[in-house]
C-alpha positions as CSV (number, residue, x, y, z in Angstrom):
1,X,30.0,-42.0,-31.1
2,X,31.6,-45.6,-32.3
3,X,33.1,-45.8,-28.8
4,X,29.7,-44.8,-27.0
5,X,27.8,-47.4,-29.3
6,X,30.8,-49.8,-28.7
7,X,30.5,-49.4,-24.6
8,X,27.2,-50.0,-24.7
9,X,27.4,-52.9,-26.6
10,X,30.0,-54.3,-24.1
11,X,27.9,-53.2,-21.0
12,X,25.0,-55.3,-22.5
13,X,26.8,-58.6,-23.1
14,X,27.9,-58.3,-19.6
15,X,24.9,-57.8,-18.1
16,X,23.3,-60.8,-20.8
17,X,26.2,-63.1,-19.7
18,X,25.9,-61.8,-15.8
19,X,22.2,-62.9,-16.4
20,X,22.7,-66.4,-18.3
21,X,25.3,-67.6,-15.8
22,X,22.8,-66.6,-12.5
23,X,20.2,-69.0,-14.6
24,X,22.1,-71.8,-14.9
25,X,23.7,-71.7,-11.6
26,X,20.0,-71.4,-9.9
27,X,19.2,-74.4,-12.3
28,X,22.1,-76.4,-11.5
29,X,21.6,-75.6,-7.2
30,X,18.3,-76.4,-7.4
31,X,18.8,-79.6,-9.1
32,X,21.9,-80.8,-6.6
33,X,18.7,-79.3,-3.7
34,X,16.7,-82.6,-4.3
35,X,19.2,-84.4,-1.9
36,X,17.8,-82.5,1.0
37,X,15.2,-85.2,0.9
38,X,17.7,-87.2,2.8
39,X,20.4,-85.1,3.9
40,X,20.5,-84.8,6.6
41,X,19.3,-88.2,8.1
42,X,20.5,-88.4,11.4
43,X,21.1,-92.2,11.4
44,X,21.4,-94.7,8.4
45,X,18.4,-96.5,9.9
46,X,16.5,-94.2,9.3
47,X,16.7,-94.1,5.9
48,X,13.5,-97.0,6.1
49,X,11.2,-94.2,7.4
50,X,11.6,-92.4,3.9
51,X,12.4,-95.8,1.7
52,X,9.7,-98.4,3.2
53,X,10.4,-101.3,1.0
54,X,14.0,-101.2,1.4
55,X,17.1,-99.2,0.7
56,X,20.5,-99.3,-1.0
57,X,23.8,-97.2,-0.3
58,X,26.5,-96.4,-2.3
59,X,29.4,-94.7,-0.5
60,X,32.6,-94.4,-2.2
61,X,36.3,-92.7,-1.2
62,X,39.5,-92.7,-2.7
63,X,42.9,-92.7,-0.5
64,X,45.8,-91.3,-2.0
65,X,44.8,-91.4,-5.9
66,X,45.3,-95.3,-6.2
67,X,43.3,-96.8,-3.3
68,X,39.4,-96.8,-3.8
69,X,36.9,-98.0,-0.8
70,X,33.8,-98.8,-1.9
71,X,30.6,-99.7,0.3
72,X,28.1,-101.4,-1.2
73,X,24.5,-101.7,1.7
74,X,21.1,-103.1,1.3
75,X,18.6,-102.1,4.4
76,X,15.7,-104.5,4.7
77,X,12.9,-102.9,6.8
78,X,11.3,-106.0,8.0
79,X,14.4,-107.8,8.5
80,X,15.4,-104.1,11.0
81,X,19.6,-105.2,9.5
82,X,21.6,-103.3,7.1
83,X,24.3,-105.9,4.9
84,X,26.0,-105.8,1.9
85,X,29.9,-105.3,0.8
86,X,32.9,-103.6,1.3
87,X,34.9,-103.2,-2.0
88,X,38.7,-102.4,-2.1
89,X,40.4,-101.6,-4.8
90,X,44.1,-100.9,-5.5
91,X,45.3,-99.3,-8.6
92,X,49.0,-99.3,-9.5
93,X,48.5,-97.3,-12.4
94,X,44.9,-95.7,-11.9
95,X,45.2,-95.7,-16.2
96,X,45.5,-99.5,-15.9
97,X,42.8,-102.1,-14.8
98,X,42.6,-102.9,-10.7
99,X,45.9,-104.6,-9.3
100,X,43.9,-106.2,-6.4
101,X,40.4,-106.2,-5.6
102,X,39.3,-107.3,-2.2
103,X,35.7,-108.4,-1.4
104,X,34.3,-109.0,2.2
105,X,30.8,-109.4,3.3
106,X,29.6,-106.4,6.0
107,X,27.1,-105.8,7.9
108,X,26.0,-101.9,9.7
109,X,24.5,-100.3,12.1
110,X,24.5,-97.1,13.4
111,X,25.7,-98.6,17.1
112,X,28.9,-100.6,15.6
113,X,29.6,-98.9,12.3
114,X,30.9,-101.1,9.7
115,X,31.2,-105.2,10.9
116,X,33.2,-107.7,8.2
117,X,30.7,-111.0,8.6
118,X,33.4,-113.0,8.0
119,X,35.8,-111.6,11.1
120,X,38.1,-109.8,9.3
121,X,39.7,-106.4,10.4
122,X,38.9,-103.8,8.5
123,X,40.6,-100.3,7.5
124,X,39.6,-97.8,10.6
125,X,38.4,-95.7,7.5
126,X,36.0,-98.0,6.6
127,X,34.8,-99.0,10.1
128,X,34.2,-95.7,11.3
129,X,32.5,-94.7,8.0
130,X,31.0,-91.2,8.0
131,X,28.0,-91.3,5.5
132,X,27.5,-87.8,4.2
133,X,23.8,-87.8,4.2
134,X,24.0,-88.4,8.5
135,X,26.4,-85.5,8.2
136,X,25.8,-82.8,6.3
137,X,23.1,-80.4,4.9
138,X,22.8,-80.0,1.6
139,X,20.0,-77.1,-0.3
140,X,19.8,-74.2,-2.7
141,X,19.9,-71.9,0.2
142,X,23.4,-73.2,1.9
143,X,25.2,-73.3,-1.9
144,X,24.1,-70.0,-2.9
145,X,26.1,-68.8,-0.1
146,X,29.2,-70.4,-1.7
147,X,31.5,-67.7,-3.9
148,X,30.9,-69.8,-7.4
149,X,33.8,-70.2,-9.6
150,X,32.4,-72.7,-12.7
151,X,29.7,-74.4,-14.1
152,X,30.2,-77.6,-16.7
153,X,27.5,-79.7,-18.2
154,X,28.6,-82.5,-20.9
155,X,26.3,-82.3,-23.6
156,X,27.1,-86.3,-24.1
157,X,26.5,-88.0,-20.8
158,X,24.6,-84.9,-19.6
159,X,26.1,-84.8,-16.5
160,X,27.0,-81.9,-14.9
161,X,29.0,-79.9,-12.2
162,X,29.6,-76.9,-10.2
163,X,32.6,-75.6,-8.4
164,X,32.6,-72.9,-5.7
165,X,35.9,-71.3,-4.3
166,X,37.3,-70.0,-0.9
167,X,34.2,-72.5,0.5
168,X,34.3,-72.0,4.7
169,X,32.1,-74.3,6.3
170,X,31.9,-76.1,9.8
171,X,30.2,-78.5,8.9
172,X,32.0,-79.7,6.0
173,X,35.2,-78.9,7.7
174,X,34.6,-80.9,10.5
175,X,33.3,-83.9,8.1
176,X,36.3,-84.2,6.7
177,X,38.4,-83.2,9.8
178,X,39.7,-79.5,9.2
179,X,39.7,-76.9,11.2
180,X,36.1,-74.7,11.4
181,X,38.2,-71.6,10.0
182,X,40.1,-73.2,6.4
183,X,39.0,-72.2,3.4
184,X,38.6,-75.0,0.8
185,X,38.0,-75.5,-3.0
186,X,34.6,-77.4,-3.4
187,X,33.1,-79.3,-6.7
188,X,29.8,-80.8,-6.8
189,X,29.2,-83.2,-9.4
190,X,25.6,-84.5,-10.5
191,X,24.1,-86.9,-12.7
192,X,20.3,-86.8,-14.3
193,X,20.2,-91.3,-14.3
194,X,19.6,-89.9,-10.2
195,X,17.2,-86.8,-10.9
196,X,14.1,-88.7,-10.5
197,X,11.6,-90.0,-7.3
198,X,13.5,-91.7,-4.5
199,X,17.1,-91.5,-6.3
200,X,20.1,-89.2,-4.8
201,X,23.2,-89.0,-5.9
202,X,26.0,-86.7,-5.1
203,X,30.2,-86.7,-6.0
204,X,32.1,-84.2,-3.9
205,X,36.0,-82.9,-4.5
206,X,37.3,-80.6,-1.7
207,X,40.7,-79.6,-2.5
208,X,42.8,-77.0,-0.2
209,X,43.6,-73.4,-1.4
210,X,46.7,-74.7,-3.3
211,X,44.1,-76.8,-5.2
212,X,46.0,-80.2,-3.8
213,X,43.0,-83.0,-3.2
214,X,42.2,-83.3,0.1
215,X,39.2,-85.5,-0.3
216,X,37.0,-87.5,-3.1
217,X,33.7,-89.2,-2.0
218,X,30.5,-90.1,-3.6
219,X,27.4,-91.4,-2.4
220,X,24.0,-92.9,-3.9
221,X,20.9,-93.3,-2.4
222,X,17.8,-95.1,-3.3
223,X,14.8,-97.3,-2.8
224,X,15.0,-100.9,-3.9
């Protein structure tokens, strides 16, 4: 009888913790689903149709662990131009402060990419910068497709994250420049300062099966 009372008990958690997790997880999509607002935008320039009194981009990648690009735009619709910064950073020891920091004024368009005002030649990476949001679609209905292998929140900074594993997607695949057919590791990480009206955020890891980085990128999004 102990046993039968004791399986029962066990079946029940299950299903309670079964239960919690689905919650949270439907919470947690549905919360990283607000960027759909703006992903995808076909074109950068666009982005004035949806922010009328201007617009500023965030887009951030990391090469190798120690290198860290950084593109800081402002899009002024009356002025029809896109300009801001490009922001690299080189860490020697990514414990220590920046080693070098290099500033040079851009400008961008959808037509010529990324353009240093001042004529300097700029990392291929950073002139043919891929913005996610002209790239990829991003709702509750594409993750839950996703096999989901954690959920964090800090109860501090209240941000929060979800990971999803064996992840096969073209379009992410091709973003980052994989083959349609590789399966990847995929994190998602959020942050409520960006859950609010015309705010997006969104930090993406994709590491390969071997869980070896393959790409870091982050991207914010919103009116000014």
């Amino acid at each position: 009888m102990k046993k039968i009372v004791l399986a029962a008990v066990l079946l029940l958690t299950g299903i309670l913790l079964t239960g919690c997790t689905a919650m949270k997880r439907a919470k947690i999509e549905e919360r990283f689903s607000r960027i759909s607002e703006v992903y995808p935008t076909a074109n950068a320039e666009d982005l004035f149709k949806k922010f009328p009194k201007g617009v500023k981009v965030r887009h951030l990648m990391y090469q190798d662990e120690n290198v860290v690009h950084e593109i800081l735009l402002e899009g002024y619709p009356s002025k029809e131009k896109i300009e801001g910064t490009y922001i690299k950073t080189i860490y020697k020891d990514p414990a220590l402060s920046a080693d070098e920091v290099t500033k040079i004024p851009i400008s961008y368009s959808d037509k010529d990419g990324v353009q240093a005002l001042d004529g300097q030649i700029l990392d291929s990476k950073v002139r043919n910068v891929k913005f996610f949001f002209t790239n990829m679609m991003m709702d509750a209905e594409l993750l839950k497709e996703f096999q989901l292998d954690f959920i964090t929140e800090n109860p501090v900074s209240r941000t929060y994250s979800i990971g999803y594993q064996d992840v096969q997607n073209k379009m992410l695949n091709q973003y980052i420049g994989l083959s349609p057919d590789e399966k990847l590791n995929l994190e998602l990480f959020g942050d409520p300062k960006f859950d609010r009206k015309d705010k997006y955020f969104i930090g993406i890891s994709v590491k390969a099966a071997g869980d070896s980085l393959l790409e870091y990128f982050s991207e914010i999004i919103e009116e000014k």
